[in-house]
Backbone as a ProteinNet text record, in pm:
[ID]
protein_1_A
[PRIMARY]
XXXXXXXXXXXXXXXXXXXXXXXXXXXXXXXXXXXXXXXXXXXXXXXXXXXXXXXXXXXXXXXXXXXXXXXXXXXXXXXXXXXXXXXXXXXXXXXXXXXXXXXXXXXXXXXXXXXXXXXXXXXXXXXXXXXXXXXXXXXXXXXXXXXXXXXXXXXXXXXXXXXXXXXXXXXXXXXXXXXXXXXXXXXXXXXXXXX
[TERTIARY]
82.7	0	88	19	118.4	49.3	171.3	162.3	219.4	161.4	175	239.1	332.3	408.5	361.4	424.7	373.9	313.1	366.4	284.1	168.2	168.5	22.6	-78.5	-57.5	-159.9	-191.6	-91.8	-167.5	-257.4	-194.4	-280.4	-452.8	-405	-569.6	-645.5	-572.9	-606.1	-707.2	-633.1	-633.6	-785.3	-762.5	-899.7	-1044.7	-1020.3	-1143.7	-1143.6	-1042	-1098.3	-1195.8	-1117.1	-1186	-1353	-1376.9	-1495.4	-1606	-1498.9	-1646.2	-1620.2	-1553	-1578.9	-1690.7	-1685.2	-1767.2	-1931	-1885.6	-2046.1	-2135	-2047.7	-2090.7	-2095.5	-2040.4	-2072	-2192.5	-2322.1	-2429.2	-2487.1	-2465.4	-2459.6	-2358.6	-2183.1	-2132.2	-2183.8	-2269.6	-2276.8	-2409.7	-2477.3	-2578.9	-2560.5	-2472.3	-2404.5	-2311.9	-2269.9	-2198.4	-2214.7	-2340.4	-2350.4	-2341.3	-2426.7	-2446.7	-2280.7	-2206.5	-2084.1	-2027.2	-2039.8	-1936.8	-1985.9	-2141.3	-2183.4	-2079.6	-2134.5	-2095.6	-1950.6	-1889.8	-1719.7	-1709.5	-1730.3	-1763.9	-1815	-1925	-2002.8	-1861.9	-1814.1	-1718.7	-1623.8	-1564.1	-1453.8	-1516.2	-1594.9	-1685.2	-1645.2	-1671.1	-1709.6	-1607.3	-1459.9	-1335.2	-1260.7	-1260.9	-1243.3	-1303.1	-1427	-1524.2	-1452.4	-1417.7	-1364.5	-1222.2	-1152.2	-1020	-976	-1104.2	-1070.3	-1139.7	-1255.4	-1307.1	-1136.8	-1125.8	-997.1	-885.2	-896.8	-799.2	-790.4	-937.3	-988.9	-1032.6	-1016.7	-1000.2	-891.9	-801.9	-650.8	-621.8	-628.7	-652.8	-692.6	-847.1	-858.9	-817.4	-754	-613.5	-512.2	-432.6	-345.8	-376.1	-471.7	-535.5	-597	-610.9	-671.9	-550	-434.3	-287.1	-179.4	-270.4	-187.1	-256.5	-354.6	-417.7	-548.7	-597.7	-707.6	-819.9	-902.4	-1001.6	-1101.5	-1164.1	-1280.9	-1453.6	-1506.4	-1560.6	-1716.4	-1718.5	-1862.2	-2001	-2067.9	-2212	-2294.8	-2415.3	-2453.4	-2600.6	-2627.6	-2764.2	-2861	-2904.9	-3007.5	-2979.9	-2859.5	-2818.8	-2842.2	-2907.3	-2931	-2928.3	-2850.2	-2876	-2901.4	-2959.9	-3022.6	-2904.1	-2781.2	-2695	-2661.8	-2706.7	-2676.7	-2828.8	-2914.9	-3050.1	-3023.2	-3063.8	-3056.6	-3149.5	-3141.7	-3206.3	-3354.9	-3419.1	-3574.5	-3532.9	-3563.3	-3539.7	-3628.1	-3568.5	-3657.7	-3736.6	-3855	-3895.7	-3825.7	-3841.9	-3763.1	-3859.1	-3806.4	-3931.1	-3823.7	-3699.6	-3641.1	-3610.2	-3625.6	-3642.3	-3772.4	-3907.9	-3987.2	-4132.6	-4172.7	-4348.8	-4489.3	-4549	-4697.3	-4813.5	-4876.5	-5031.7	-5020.7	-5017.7	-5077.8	-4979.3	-4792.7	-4715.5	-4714.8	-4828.5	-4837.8	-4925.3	-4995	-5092.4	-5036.8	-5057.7	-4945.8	-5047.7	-5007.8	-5125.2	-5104.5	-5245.7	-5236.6	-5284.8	-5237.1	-5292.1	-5445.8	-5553.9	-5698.4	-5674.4	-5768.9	-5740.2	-5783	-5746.2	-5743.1	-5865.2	-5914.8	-6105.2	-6096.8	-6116	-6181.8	-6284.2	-6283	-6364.1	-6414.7	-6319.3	-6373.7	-6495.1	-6532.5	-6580.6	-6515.9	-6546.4	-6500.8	-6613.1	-6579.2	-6678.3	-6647.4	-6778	-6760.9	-6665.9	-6645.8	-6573.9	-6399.5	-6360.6	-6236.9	-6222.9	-6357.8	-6337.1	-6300.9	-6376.4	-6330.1	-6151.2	-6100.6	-5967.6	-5889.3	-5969.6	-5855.9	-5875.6	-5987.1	-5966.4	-5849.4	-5843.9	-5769.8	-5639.4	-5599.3	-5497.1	-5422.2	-5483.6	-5493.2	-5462.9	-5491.9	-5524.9	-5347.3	-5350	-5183	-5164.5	-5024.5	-4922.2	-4945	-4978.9	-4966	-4984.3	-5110.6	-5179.3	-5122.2	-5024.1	-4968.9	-4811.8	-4757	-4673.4	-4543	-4437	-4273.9	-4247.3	-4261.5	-4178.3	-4271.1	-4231	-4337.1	-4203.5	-4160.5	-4054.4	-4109.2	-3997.5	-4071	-4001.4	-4124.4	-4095.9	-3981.2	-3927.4	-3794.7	-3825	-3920.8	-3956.4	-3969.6	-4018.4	-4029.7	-3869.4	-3767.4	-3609.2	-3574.3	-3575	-3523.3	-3536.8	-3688.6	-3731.7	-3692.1	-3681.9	-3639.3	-3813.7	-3953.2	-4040.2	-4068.2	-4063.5	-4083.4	-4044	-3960.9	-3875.8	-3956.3	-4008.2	-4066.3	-4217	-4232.8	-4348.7	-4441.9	-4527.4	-4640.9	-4599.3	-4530.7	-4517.6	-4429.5	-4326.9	-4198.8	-4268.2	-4351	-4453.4	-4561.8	-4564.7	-4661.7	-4557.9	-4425.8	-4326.9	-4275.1	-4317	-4240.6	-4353.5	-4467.7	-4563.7	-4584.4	-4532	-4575.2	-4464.2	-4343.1	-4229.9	-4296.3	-4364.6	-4398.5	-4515.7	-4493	-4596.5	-4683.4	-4818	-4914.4	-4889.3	-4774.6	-4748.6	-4681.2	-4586.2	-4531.9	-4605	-4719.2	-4824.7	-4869.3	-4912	-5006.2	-4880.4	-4751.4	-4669.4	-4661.7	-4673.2	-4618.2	-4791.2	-4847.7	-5014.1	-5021.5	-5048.7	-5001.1	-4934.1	-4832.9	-4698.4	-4785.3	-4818.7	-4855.8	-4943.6	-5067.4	-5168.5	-5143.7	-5024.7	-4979.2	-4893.5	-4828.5	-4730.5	-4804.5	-4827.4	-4853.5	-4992.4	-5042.3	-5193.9	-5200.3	-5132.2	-5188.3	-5294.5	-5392	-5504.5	-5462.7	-5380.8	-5325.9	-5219.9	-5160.8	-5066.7	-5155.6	-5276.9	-5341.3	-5420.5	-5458.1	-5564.2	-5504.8	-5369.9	-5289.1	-5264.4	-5193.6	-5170.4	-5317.2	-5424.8	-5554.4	-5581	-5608.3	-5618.9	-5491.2	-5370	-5291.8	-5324.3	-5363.9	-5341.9	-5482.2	-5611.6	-5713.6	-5695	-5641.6	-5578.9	-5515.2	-5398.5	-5307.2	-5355.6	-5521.6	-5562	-5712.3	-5690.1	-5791.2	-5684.8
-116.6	0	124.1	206.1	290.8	450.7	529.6	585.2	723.3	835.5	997.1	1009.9	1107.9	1176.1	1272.9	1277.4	1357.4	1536.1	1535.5	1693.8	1653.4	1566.5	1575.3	1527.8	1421.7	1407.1	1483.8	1564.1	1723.7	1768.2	1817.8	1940.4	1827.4	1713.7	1600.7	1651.5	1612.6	1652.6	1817.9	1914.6	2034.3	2060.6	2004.7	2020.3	1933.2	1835.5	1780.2	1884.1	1899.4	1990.6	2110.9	2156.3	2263.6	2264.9	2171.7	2093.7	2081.1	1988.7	2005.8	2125.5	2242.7	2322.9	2472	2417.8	2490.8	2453.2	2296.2	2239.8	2286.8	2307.8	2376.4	2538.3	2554.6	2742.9	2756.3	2710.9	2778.2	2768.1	2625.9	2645.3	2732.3	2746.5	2839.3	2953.9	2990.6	3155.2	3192.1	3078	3102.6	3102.6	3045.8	3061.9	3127.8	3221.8	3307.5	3426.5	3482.4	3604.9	3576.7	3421.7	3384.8	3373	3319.5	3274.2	3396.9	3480	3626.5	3722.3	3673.4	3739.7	3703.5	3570.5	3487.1	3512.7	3513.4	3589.6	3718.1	3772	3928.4	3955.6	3891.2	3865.6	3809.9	3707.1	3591.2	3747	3791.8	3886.4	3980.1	4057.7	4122.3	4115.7	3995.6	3968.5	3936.5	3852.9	3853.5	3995.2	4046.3	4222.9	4289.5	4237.1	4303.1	4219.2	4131.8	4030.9	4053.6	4105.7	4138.9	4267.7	4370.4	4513.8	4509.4	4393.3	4359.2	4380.6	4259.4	4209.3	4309	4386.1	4544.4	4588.6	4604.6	4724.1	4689.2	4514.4	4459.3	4466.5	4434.6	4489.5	4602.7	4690	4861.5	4859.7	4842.4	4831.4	4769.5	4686.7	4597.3	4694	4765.8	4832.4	4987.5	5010.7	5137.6	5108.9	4979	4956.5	4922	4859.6	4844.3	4993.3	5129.7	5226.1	5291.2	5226.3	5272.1	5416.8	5389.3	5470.4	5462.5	5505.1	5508	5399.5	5315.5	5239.9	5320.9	5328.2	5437.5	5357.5	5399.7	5371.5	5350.9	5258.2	5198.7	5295.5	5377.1	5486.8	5398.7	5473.4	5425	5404.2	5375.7	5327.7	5235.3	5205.2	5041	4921.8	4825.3	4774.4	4566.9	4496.1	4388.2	4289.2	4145.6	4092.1	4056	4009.7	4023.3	4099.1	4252.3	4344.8	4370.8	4296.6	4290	4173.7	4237.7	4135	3999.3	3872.6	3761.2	3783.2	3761	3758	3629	3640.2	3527.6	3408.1	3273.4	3140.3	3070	3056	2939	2815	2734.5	2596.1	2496.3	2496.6	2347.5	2269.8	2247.4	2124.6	2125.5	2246.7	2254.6	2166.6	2177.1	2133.4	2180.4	2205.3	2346.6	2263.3	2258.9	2259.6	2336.6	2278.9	2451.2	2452.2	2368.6	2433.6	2534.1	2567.5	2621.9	2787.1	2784.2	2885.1	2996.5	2922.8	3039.1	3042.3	3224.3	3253.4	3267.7	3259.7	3313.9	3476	3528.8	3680.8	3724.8	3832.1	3850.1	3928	3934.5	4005.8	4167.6	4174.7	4286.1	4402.8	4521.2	4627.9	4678.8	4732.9	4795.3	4914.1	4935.4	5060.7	5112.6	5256	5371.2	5295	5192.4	5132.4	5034.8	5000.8	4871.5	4725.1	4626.8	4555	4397.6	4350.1	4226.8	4125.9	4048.2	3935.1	3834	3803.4	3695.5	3761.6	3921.4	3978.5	3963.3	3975.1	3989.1	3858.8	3732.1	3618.4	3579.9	3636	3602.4	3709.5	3827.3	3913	3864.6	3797.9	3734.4	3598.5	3551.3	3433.4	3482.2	3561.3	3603.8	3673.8	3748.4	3827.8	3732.3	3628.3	3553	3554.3	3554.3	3538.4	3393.2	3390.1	3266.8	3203.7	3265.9	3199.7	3052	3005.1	2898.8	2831.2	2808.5	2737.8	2665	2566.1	2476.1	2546.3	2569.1	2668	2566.9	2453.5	2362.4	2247.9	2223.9	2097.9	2005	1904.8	1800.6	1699.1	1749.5	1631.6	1489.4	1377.1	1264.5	1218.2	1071.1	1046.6	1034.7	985.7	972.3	1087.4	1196	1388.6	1402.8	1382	1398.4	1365.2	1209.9	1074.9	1167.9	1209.1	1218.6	1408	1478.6	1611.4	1672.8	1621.5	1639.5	1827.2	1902	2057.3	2091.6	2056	2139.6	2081.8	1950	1856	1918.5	1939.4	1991.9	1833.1	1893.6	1776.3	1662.8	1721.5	1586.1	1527.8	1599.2	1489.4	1394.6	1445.7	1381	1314.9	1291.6	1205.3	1061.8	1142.4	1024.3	922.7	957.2	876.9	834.8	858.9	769.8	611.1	539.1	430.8	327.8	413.6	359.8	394.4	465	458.1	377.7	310.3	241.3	346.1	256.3	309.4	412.3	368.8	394.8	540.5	599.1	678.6	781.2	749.8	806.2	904.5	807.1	875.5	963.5	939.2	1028.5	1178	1151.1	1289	1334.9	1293.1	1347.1	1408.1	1412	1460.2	1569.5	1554.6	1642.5	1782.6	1744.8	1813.9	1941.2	1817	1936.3	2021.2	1974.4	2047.1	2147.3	2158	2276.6	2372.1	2340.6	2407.1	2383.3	2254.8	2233.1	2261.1	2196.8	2281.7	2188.2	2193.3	2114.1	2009.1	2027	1954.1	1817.7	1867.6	1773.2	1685.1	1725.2	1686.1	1518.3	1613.7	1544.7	1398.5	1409.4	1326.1	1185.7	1300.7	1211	1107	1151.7	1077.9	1012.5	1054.2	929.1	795.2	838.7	729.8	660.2	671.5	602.8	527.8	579.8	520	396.9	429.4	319.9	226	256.4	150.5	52.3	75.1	51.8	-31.5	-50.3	-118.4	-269.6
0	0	0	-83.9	-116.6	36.7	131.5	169.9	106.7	144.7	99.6	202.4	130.8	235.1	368.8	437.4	553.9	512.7	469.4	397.2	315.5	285.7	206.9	294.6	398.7	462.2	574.6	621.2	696	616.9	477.5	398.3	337.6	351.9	359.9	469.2	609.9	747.3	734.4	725.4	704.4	598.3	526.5	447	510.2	516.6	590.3	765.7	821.7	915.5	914.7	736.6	720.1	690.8	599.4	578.6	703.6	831.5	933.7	992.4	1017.2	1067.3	999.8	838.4	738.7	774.6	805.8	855	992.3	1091.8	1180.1	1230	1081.4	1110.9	1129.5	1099.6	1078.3	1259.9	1302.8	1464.7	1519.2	1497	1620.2	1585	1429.3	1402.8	1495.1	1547.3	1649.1	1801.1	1828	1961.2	1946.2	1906.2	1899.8	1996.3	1956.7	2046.1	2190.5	2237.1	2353.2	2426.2	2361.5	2408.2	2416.5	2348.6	2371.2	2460.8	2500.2	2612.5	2773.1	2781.7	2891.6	2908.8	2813.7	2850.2	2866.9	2833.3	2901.8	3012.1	3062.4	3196.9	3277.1	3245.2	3348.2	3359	3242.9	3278	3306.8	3325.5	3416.6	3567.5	3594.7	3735.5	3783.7	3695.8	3739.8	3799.5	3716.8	3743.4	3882.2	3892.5	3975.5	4114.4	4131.1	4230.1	4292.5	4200.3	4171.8	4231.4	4216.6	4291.8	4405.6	4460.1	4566.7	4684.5	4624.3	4694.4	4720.5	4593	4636.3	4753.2	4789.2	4865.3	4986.7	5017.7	5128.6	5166	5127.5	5168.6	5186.6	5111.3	5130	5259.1	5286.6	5444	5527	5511	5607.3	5667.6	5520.9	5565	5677.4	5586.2	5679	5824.7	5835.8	6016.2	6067.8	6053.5	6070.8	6082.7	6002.8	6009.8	6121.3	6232.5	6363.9	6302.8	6195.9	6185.2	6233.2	6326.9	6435.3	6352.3	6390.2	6361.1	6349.1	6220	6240.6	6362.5	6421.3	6522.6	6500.4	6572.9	6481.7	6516.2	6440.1	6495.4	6536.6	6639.8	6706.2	6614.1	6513.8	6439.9	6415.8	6393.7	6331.6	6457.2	6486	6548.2	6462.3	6550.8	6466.4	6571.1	6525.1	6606.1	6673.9	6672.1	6742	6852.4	6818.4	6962	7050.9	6964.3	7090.4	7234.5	7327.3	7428	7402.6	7422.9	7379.2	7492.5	7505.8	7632	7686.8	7800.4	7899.5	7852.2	7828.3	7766.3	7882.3	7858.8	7935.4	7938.5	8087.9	8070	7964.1	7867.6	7806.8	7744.7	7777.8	7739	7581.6	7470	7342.2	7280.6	7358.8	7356.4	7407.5	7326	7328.9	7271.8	7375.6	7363.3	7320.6	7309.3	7343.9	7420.4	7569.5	7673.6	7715.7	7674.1	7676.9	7656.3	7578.7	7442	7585	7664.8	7789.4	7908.7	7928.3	8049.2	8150.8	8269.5	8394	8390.9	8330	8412.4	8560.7	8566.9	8668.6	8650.5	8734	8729	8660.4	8630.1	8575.7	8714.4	8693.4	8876.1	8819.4	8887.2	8896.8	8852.1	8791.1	8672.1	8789.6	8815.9	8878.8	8968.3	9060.2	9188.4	9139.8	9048	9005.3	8940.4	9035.4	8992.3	8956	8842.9	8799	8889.2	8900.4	8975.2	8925.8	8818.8	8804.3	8861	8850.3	8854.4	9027.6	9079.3	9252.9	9272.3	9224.8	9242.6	9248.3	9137.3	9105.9	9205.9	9220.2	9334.2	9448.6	9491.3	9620.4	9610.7	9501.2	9513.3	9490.8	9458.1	9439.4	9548.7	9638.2	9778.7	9861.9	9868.7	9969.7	10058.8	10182.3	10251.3	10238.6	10231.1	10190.8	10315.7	10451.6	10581.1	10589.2	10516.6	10522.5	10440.1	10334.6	10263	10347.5	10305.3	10317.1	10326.4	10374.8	10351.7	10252.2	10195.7	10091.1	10118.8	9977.7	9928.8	9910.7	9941.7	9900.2	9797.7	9692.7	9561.1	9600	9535.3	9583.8	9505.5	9527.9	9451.7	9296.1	9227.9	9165.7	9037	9083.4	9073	9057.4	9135.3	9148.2	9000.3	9017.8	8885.9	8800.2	8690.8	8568	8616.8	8675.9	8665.7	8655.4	8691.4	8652.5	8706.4	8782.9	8789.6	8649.4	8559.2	8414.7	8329.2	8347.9	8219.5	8153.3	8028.9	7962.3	7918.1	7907.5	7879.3	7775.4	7672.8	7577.6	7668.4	7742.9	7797.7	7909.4	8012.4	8084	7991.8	7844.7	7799.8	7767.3	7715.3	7658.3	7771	7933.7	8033.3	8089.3	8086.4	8062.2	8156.7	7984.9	8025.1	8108.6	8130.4	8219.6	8346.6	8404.1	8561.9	8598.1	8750.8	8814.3	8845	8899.4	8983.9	9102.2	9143.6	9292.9	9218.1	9116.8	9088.5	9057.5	8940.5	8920.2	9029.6	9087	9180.4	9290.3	9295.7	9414.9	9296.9	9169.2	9082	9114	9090.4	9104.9	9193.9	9349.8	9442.2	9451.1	9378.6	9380.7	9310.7	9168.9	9115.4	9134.3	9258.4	9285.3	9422.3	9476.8	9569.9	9510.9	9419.6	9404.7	9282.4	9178.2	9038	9001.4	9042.9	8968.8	8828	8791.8	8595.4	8580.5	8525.2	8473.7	8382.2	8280.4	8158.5	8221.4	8312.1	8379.8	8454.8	8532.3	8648.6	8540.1	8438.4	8353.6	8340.6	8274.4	8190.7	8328.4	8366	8532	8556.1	8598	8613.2	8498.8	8436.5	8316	8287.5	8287.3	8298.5	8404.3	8515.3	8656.5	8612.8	8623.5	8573.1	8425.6	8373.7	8265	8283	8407.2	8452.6	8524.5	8627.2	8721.6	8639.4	8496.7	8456.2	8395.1
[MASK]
+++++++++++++++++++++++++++++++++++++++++++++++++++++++++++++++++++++++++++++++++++++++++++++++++++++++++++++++++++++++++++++++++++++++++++++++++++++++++++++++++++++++++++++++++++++++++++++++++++

């Protein structure tokens, strides 16, 4: 078989290159504009990145040559420099019944006050005399940390306590806080356990 010399089969090479690249002019002449956008944009933004970086250093040197820091003026406020509000204990864990605070009665408007408001200012009035100096939680109340525990965590420990526990946190309960929601849960488990 007869081979061509090395110059002729470049200038072969060379022509069929030329050929498919004749074939696909009519596509790069359509991506064309798109592609010469996108490089202009990229070097755009290279540039734009490039004097970023200037002028971070710039301010390097100038906080290094001891130039005063300029000061946050009182409008600027970020959640960072707000004080946080004091959290309730709930363990990272919230209920509804969480969601309602105890108010206090509302005070009597022009020396009138509603019956249901006298009700609550009497209960509220009432002297500490007659109450307990300390309620001692049982061991049980200790173990599970139950004063901090919110209702789902007292629903999730549940079915690990006896009768006998039940009923010492029950107790406990309506002697110190009484919440209704705790009281409920409490009685119904014990009534359940006890069937």
């Amino acid at each position: 078989m007869f081979r061509p010399p090395f110059v002729a089969r470049v200038a072969a090479g060379a022509a069929v290159y030329a050929l498919e690249e004749t074939r696909r002019l009519p596509v790069a002449a359509v991506n064309f504009p798109i592609t010469a956008l996108s490089r202009v944009l990229q070097t755009t933004m290279h540039v734009q990145q490039f004097v970023t970086s200037l002028a971070l250093k710039g301010d390097a040197v100038f906080e290094r040559l001891g130039s005063a820091p300029q000061e946050q003026p009182e409008w600027a406020t970020f959640d960072e420099d707000i004080a946080p509000e004091p959290a309730v204990a709930t363990n990272g864990h919230t209920s509804r019944f969480d969601l309602f605070t105890e108010e206090a009665p509302v005070a009597p408007v022009n020396g009138e006050v509603s019956p249901a408001n006298l009700l609550l200012l009497e209960t509220v009035e009432e002297p500490a005399a007659d109450e307990p100096a300390e309620i001692e939680a049982p061991e049980v109340a200790i173990r599970y940390d139950y004063p901090s525990m919110t209702l789902a965590q007292l629903r999730a420990r549940l079915r690990m306590l006896t009768v006998e526990e039940l009923a010492q946190l029950l107790a406990f309960e309506q002697q110190t806080r009484a919440r209704a929601p705790f009281v409920t849960m409490l009685t119904n488990r014990i009534a359940t356990v006890q069937q």
